[in-house]
PQR file with spaces between the fields and no chain letter, atoms N, CA, C, O and H, PARSE charges and radii, in Angstrom:
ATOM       1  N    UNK     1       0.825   -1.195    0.000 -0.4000 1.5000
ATOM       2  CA   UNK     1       0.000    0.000    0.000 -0.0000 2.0000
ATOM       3  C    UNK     1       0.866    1.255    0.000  0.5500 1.7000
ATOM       4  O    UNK     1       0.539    2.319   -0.525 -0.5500 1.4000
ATOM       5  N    UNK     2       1.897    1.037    0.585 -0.4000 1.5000
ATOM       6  CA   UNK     2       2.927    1.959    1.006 -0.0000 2.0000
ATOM       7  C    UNK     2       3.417    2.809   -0.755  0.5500 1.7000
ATOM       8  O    UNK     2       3.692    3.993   -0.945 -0.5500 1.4000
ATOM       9  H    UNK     2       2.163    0.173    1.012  0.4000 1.0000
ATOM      10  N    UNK     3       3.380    1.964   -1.509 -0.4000 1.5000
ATOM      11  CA   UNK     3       4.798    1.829   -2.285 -0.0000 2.0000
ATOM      12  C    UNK     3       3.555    2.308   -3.784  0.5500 1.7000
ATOM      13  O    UNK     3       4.006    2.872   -4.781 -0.5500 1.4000
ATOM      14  H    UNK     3       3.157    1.002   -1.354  0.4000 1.0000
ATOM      15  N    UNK     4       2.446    2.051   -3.691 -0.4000 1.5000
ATOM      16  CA   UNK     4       1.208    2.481   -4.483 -0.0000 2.0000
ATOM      17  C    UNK     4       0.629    3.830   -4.187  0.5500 1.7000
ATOM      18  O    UNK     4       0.282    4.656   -5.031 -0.5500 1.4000
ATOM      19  H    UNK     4       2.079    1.593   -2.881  0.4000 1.0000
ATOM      20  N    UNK     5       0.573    3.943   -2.981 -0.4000 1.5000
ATOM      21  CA   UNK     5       0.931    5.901   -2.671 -0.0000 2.0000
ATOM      22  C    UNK     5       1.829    6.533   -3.177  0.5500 1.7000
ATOM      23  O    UNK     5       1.480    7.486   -3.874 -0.5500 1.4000
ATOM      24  H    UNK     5       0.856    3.272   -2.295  0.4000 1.0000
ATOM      25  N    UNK     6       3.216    6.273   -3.039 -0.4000 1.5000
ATOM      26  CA   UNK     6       4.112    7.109   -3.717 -0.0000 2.0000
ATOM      27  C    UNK     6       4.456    6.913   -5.796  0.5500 1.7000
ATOM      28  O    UNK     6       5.132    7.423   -6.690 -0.5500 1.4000
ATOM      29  H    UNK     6       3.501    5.499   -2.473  0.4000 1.0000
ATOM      30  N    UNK     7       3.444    5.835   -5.577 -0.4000 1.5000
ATOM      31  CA   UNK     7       3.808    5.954   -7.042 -0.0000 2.0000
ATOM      32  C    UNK     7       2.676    6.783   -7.863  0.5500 1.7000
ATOM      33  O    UNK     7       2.752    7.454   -8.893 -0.5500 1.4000
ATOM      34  H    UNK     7       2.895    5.421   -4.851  0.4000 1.0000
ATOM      35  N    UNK     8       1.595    6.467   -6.994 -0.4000 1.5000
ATOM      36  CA   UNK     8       0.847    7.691   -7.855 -0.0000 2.0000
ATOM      37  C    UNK     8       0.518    8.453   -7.407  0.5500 1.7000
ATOM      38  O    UNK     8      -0.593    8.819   -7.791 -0.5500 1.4000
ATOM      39  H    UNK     8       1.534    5.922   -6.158  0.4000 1.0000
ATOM      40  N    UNK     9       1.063    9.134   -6.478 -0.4000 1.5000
ATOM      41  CA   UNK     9       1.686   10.411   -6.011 -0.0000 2.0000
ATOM      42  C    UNK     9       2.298   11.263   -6.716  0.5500 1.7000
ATOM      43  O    UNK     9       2.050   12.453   -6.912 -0.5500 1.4000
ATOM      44  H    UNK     9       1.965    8.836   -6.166  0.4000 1.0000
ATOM      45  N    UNK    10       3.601   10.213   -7.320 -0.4000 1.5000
ATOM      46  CA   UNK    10       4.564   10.482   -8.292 -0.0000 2.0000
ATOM      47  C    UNK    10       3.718   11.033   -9.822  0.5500 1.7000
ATOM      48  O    UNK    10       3.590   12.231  -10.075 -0.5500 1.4000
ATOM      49  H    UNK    10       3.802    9.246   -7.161  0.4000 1.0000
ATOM      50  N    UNK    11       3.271   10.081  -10.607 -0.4000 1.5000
ATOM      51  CA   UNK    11       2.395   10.718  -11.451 -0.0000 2.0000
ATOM      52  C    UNK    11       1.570   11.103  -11.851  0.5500 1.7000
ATOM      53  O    UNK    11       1.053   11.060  -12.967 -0.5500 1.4000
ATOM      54  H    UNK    11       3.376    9.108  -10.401  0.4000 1.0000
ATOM      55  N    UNK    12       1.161   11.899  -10.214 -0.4000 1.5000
ATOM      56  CA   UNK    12      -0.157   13.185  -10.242 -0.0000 2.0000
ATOM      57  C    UNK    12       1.054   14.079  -10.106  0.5500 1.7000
ATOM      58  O    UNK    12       0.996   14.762  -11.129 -0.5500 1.4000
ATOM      59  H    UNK    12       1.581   11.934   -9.307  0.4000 1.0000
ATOM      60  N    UNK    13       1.744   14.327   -9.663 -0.4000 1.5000
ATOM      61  CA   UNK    13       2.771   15.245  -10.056 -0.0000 2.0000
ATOM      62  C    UNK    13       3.368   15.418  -11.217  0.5500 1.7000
ATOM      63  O    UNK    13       3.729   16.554  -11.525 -0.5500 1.4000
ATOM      64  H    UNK    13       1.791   13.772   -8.832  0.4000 1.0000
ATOM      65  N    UNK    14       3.557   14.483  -11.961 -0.4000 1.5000
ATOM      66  CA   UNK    14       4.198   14.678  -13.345 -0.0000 2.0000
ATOM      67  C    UNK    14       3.273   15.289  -14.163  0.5500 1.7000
ATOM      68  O    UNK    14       3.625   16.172  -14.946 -0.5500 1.4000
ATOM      69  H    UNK    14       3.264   13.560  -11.711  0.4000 1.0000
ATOM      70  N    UNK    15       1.672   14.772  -14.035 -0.4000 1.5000
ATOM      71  CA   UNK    15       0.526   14.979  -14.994 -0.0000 2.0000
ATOM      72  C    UNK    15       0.447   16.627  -14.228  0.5500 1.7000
ATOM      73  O    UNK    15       0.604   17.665  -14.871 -0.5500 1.4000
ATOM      74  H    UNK    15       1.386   14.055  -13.400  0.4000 1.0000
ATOM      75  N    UNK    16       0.164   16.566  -12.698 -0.4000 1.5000
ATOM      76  CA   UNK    16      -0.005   18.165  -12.794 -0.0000 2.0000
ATOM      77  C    UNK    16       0.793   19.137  -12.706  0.5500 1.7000
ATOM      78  O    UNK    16       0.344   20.268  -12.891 -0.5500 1.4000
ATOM      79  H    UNK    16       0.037   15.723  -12.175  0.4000 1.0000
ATOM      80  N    UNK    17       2.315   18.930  -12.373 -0.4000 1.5000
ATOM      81  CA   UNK    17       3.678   20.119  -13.115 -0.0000 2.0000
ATOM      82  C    UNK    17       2.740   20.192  -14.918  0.5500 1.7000
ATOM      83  O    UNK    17       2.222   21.234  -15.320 -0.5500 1.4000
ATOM      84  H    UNK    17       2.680   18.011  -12.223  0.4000 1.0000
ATOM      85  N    UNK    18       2.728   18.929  -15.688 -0.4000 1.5000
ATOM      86  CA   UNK    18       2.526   19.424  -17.255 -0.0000 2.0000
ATOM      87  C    UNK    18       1.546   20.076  -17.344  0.5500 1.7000
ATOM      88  O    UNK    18       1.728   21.137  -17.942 -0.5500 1.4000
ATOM      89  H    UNK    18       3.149   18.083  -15.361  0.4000 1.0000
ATOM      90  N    UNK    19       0.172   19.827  -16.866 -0.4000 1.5000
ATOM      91  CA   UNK    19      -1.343   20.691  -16.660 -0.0000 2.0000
ATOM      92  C    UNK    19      -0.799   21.943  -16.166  0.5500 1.7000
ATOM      93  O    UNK    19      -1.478   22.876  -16.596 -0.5500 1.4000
ATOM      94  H    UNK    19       0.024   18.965  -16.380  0.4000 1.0000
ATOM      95  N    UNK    20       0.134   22.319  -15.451 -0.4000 1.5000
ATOM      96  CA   UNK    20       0.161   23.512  -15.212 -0.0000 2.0000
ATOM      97  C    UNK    20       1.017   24.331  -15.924  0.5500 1.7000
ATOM      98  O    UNK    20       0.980   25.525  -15.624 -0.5500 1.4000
ATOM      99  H    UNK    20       0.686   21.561  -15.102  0.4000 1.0000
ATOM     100  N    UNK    21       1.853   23.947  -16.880 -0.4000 1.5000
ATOM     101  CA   UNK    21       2.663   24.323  -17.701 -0.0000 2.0000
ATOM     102  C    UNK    21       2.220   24.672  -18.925  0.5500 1.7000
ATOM     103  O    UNK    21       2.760   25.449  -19.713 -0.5500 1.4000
ATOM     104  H    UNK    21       1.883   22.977  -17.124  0.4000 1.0000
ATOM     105  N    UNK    22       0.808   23.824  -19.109 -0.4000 1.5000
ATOM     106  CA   UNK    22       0.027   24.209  -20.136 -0.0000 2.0000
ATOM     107  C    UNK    22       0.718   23.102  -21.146  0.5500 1.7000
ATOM     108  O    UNK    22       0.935   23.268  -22.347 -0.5500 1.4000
ATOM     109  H    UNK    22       0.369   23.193  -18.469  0.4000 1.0000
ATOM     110  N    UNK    23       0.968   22.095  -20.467 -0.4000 1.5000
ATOM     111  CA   UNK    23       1.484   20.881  -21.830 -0.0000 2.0000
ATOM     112  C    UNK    23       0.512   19.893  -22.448  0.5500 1.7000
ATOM     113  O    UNK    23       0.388   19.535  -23.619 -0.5500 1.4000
ATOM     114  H    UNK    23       0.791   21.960  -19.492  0.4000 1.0000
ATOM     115  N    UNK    24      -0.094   19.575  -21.432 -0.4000 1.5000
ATOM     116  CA   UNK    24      -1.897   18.334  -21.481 -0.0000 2.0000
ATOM     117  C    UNK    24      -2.756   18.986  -22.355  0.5500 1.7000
ATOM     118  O    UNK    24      -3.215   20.072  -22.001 -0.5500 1.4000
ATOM     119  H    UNK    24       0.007   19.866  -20.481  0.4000 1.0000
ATOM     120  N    UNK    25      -3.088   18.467  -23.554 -0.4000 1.5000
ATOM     121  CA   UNK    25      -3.953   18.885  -24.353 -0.0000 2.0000
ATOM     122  C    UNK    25      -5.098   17.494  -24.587  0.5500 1.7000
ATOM     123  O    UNK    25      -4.662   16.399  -24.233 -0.5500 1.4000
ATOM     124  H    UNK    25      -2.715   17.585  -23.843  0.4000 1.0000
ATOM     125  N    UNK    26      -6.100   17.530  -24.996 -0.4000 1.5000
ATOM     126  CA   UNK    26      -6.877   16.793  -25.157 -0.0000 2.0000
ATOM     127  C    UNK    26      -8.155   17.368  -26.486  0.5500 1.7000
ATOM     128  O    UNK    26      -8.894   18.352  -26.490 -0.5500 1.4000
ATOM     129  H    UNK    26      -6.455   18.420  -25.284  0.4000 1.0000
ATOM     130  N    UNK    27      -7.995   16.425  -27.341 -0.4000 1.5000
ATOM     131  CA   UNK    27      -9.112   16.399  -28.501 -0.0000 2.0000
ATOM     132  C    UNK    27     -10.476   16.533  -28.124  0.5500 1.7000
ATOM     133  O    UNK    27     -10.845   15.516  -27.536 -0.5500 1.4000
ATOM     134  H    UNK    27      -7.394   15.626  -27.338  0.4000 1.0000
ATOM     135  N    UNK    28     -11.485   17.499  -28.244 -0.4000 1.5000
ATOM     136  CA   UNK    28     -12.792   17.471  -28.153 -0.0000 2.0000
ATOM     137  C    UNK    28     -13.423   18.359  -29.764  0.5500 1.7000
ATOM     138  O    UNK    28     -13.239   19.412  -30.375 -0.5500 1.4000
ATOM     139  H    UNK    28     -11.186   18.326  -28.721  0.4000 1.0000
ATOM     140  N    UNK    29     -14.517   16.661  -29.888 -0.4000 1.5000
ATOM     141  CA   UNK    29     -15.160   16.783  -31.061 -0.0000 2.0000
ATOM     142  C    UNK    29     -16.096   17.882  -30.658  0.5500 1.7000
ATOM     143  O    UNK    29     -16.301   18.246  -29.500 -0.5500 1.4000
ATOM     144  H    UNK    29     -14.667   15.806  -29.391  0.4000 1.0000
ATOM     145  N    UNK    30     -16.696   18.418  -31.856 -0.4000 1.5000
ATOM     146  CA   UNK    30     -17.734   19.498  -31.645 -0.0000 2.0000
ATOM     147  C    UNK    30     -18.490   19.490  -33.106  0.5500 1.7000
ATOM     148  O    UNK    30     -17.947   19.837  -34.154 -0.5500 1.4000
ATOM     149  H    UNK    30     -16.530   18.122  -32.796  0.4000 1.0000
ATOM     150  N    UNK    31     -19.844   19.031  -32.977 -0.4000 1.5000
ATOM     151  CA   UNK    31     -20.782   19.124  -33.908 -0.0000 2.0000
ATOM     152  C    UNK    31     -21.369   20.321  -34.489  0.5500 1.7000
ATOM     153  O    UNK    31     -22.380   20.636  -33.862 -0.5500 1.4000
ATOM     154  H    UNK    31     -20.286   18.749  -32.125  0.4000 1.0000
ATOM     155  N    UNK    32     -21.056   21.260  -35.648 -0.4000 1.5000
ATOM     156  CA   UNK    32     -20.759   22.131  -35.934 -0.0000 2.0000
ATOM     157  C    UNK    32     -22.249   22.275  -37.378  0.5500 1.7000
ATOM     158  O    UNK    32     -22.355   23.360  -37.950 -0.5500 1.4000
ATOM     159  H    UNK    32     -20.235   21.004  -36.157  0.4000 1.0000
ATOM     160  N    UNK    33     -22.652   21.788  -37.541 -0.4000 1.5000
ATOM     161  CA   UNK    33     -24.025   21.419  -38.422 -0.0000 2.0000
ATOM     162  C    UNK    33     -24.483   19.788  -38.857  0.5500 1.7000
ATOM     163  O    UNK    33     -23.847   18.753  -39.053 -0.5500 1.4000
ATOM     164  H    UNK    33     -22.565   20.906  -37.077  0.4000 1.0000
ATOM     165  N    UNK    34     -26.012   20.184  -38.895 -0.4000 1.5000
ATOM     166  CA   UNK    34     -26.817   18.730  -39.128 -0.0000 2.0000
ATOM     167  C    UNK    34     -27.738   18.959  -39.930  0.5500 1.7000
ATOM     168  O    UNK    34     -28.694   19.713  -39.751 -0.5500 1.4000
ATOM     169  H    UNK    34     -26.528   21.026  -38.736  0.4000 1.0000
ATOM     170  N    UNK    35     -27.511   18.357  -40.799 -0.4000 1.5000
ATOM     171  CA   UNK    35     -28.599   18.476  -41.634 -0.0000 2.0000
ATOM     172  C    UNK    35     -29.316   16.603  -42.493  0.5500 1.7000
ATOM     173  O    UNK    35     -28.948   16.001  -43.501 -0.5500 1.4000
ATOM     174  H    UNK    35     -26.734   17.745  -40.944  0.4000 1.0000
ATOM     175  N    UNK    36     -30.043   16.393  -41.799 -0.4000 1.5000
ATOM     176  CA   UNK    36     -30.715   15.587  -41.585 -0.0000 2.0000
ATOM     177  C    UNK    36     -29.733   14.132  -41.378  0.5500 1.7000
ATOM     178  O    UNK    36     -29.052   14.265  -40.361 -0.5500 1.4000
ATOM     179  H    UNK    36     -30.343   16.882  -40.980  0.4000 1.0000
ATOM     180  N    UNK    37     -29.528   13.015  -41.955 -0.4000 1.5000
ATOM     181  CA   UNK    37     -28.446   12.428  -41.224 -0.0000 2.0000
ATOM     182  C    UNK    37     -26.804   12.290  -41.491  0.5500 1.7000
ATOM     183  O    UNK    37     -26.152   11.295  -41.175 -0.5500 1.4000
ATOM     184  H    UNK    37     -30.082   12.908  -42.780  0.4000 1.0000
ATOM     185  N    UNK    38     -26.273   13.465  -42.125 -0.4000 1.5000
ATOM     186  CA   UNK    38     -25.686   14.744  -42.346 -0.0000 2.0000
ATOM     187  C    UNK    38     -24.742   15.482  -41.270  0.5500 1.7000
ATOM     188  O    UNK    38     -25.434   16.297  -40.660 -0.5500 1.4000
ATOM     189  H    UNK    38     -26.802   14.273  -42.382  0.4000 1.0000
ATOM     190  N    UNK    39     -23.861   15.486  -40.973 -0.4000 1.5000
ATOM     191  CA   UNK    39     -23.470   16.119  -39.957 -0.0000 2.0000
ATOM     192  C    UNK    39     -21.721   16.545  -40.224  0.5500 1.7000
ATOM     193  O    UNK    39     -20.905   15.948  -40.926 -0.5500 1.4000
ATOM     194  H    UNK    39     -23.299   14.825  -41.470  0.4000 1.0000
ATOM     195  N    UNK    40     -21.576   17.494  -39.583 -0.4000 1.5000
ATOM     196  CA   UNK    40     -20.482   17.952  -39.719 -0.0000 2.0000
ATOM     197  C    UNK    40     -19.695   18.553  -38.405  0.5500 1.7000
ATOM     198  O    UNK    40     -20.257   19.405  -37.717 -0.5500 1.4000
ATOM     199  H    UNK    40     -22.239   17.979  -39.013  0.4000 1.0000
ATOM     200  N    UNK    41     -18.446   18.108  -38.096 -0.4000 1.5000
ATOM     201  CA   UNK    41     -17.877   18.090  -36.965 -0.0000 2.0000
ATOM     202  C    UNK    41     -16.717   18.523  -36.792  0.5500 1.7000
ATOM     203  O    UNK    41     -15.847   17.970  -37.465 -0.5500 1.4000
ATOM     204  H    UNK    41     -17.989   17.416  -38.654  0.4000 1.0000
ATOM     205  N    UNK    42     -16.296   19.624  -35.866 -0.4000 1.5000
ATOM     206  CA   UNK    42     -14.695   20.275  -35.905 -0.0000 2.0000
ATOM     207  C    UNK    42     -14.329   19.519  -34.414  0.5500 1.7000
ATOM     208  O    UNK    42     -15.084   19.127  -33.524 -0.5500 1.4000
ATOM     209  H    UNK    42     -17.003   20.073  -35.319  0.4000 1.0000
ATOM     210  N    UNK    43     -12.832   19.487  -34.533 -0.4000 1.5000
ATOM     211  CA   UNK    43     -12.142   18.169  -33.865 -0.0000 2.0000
ATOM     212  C    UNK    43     -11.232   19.734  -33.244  0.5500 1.7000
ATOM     213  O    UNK    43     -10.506   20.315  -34.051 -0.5500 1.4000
ATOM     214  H    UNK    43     -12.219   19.806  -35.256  0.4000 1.0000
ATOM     215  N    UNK    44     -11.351   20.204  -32.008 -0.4000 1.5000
ATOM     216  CA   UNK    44     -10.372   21.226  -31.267 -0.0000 2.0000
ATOM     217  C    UNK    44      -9.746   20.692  -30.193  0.5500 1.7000
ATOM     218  O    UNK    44     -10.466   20.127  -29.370 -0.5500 1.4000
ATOM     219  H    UNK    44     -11.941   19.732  -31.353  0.4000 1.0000
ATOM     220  N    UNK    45      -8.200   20.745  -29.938 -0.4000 1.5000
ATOM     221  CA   UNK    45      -7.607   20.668  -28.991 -0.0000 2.0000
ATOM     222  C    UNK    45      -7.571   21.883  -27.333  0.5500 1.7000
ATOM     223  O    UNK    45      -7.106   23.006  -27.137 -0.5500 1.4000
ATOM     224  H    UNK    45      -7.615   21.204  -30.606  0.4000 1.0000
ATOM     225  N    UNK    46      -7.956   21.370  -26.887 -0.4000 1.5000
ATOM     226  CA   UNK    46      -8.139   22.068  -25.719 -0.0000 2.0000
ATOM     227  C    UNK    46      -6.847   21.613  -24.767  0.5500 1.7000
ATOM     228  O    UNK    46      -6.140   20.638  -24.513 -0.5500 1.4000
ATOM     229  H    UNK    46      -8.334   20.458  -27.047  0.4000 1.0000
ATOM     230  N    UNK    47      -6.939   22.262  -24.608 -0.4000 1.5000
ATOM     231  CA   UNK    47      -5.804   22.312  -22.407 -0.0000 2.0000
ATOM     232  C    UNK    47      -6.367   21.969  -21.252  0.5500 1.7000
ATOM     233  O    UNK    47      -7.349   22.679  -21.031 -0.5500 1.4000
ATOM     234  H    UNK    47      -7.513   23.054  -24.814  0.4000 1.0000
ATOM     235  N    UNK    48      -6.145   21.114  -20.350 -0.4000 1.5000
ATOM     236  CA   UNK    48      -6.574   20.901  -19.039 -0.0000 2.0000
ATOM     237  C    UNK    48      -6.021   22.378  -18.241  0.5500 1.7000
ATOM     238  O    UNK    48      -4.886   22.842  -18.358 -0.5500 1.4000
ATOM     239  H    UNK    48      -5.348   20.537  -20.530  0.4000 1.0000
ATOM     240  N    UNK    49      -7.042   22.910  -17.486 -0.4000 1.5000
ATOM     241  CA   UNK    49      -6.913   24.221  -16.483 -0.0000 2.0000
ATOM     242  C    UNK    49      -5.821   24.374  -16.299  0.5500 1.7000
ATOM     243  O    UNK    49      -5.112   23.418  -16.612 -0.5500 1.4000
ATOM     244  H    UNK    49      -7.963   22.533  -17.390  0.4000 1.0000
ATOM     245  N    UNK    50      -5.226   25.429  -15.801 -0.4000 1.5000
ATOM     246  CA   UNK    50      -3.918   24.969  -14.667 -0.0000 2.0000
ATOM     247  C    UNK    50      -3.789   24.828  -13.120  0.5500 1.7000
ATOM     248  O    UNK    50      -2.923   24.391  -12.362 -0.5500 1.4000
ATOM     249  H    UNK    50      -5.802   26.206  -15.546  0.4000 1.0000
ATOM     250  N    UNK    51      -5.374   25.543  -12.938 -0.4000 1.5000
ATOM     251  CA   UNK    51      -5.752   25.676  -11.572 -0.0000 2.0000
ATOM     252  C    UNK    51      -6.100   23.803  -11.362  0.5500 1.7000
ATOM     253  O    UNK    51      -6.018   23.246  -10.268 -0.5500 1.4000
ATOM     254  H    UNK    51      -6.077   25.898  -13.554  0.4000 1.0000
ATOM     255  N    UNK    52      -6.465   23.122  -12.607 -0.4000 1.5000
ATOM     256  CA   UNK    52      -6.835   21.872  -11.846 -0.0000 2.0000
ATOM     257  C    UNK    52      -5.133   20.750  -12.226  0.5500 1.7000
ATOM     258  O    UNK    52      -5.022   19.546  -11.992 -0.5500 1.4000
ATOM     259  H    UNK    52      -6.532   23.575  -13.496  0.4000 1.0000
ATOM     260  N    UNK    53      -4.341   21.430  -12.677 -0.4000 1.5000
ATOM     261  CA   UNK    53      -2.995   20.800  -12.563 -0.0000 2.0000
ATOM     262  C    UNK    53      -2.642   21.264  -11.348  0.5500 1.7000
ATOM     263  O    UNK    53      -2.700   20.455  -10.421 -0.5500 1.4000
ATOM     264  H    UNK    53      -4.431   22.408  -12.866  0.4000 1.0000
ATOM     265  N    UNK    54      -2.211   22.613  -11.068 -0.4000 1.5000
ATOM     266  CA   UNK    54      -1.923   22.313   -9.747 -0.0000 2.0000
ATOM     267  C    UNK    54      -2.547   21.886   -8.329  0.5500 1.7000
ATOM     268  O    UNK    54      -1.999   21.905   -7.227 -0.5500 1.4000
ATOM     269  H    UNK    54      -2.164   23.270  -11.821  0.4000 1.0000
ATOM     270  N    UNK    55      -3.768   21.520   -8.652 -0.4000 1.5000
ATOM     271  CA   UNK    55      -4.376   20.845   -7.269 -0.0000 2.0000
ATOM     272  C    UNK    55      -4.332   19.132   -7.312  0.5500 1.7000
ATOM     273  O    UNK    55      -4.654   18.338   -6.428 -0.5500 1.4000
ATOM     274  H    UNK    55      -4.213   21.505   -9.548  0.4000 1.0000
ATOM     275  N    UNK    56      -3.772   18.862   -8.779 -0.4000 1.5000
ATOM     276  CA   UNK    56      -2.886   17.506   -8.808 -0.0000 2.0000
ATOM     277  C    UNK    56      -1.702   17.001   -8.723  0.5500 1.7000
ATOM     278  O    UNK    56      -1.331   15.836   -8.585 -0.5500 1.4000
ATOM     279  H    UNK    56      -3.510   19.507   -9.497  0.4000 1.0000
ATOM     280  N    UNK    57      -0.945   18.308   -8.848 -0.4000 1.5000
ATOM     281  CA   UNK    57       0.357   18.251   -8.213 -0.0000 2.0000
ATOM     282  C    UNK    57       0.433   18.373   -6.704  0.5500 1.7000
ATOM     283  O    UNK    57       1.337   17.678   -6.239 -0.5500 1.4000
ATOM     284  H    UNK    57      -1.246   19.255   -8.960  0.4000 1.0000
ATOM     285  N    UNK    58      -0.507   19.302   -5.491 -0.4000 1.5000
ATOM     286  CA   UNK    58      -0.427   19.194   -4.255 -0.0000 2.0000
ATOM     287  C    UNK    58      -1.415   17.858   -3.854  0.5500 1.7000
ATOM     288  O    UNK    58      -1.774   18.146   -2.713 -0.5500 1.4000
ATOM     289  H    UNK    58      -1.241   19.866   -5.869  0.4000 1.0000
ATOM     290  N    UNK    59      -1.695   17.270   -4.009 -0.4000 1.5000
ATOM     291  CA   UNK    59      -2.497   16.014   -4.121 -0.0000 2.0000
ATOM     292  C    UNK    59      -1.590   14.835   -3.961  0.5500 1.7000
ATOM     293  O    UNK    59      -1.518   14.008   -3.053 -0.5500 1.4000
ATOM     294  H    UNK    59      -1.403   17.036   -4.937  0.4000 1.0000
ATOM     295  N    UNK    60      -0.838   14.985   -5.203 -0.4000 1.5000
ATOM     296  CA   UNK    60       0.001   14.322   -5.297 -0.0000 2.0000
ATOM     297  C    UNK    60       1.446   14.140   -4.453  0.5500 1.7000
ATOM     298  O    UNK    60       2.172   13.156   -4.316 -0.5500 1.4000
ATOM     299  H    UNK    60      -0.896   15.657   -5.941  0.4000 1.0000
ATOM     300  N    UNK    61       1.549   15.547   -3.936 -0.4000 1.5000
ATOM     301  CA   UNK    61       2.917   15.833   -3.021 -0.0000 2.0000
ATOM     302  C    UNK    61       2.390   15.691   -1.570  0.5500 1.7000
ATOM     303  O    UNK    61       3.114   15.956   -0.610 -0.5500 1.4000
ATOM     304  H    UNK    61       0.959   16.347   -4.047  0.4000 1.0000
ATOM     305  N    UNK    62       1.008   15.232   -1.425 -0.4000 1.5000
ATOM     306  CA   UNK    62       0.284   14.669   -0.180 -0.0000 2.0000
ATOM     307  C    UNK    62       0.686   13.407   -0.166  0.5500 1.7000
ATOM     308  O    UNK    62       1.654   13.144    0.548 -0.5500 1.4000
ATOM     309  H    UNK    62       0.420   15.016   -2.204  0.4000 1.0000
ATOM     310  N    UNK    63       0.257   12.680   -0.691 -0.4000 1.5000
ATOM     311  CA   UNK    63       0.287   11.132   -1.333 -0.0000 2.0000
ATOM     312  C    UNK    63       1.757   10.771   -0.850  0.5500 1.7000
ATOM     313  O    UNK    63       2.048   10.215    0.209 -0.5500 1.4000
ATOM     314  H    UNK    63      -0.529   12.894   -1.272  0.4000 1.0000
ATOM     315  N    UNK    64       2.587   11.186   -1.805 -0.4000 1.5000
ATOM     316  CA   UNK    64       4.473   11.109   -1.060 -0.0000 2.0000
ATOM     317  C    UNK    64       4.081   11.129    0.092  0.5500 1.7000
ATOM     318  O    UNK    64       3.441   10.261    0.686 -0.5500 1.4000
ATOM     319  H    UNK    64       2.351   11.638   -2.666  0.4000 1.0000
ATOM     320  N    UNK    65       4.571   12.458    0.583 -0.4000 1.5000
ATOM     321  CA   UNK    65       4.611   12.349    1.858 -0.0000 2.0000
ATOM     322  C    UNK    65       3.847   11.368    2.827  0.5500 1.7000
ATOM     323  O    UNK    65       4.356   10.962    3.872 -0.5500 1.4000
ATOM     324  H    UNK    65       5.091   13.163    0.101  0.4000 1.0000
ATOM     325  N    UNK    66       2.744   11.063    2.452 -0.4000 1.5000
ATOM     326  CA   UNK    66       1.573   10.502    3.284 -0.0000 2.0000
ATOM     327  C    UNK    66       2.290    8.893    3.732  0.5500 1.7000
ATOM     328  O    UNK    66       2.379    8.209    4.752 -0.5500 1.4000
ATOM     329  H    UNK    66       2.331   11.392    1.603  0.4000 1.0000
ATOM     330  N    UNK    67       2.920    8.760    1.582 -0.4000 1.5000
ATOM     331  CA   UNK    67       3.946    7.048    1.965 -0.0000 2.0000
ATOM     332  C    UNK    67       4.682    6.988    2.288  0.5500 1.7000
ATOM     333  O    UNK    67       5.133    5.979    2.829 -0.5500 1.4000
ATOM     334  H    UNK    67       2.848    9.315    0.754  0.4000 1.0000
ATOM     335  N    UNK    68       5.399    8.342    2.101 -0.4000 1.5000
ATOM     336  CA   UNK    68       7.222    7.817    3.219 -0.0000 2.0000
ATOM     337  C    UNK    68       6.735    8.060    4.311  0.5500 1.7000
ATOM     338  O    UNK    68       7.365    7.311    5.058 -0.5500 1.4000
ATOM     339  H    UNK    68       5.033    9.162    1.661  0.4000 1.0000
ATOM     340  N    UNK    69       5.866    8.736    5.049 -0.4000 1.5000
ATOM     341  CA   UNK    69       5.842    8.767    6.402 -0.0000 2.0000
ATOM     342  C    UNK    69       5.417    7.220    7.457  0.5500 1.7000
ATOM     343  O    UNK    69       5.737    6.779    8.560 -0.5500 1.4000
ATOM     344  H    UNK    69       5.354    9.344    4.442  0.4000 1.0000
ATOM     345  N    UNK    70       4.317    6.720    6.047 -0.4000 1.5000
ATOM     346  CA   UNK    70       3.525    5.416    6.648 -0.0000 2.0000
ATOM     347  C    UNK    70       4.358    4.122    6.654  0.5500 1.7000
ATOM     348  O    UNK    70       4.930    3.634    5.680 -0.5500 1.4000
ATOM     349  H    UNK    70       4.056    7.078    5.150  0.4000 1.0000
ATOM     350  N    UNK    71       4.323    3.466    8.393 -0.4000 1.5000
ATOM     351  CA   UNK    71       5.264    2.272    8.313 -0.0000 2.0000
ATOM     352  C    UNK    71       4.397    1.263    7.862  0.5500 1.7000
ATOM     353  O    UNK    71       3.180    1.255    8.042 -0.5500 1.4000
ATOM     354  H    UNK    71       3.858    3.862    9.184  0.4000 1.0000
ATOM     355  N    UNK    72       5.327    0.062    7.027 -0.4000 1.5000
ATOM     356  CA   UNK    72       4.668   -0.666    6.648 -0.0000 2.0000
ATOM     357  C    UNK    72       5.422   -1.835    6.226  0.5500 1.7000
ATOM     358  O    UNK    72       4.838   -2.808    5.750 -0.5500 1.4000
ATOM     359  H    UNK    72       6.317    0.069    6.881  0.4000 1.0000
């Protein structure tokens, strides 16, 4: 249990240093006209917040700490 805390501890920190750096992008489709079964769709890359990267990076620097502290 010990050793599963600090590891994803570890990469909620990696994911939220990059979310906050503005590196995490993610594809969202967007249906852009319909015309009857017809449709047309723009594909935009968006950014995860940075306000919600860094509350996965202190999350994550909980987690550490939480496992090196816990004996086990």
């Amino acid at each position: 249990m010990r050793g599963a805390m600090i590891v994803i501890g570890v990469i909620l920190i990696i994911g939220g240093v990059a979310a906050f750096l503005g590196k995490l992008e993610y594809p969202h489709d967007k249906e852009v006209a319909r015309i009857g079964s017809i449709s047309a769709t723009v594909s935009q890359d968006k950014t995860v917040p940075q306000w919600a990267g860094g509350i996965a990076a202190l999350v994550g620097l909980g987690l550490v700490a939480a496992g090196a502290m816990r004996k086990s």
